[in-house]
Structures are given as C-alpha cells and as structure tokens.
Residue, then its C-alpha position, 0 to 999 in steps of 0.5 A: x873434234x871433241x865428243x859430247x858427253x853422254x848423260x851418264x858421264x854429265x854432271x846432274x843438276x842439283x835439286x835446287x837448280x832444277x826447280x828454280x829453272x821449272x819455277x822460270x820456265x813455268x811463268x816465262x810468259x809472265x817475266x817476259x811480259x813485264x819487260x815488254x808491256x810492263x803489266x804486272x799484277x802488283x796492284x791485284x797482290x797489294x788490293x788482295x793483302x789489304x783484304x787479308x789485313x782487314x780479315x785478319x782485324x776483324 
C-alpha cells in the first residue's frame, strides 16, 4: 500500500491556481445556478452598461 504524501513532500499550488479555484468556489452557487435554472444577471450587466454608456456621453 502506498503512503500518502505529507504536505511537505506535495507539490503547492501555483498562485494563479489558487485564486482561480477560490474565485469558483466563492460564486459556485451562481455557476450552478445557471445550469439548473438558467438564471443569469446578464440583462442587469447589459442595463447597467448602457447607464454607464449614456453617463460617460453626458
């Protein structure tokens, strides 16, 4: 039987890595969601780009 590594021995994770996989974990209610309900906020983005358009223009 093979042993498991101790975490000194394991390789780490990159930085890179290890924000994406908290950046997912953090929102995973909100992945999941869309692939359930397919609820997203995209038309609250796209509404809340125009205001931003239209401030910009003024």
């Amino acid at each position: 039987m093979k042993e498991r590594p101790n975490s000194a021995n394991a390789p780490s994770i990159c930085p890179i890595s290890r924000s994406a996989v908290f950046a997912v974990s953090y929102i995973y209610s909100e992945i999941t969601n869309y692939f359930i309900q397919r609820q997203s906020s995209g038309f609250v983005e796209g509404l809340n780009n125009k205001i931003k358009v239209i401030k910009r223009r003024c």
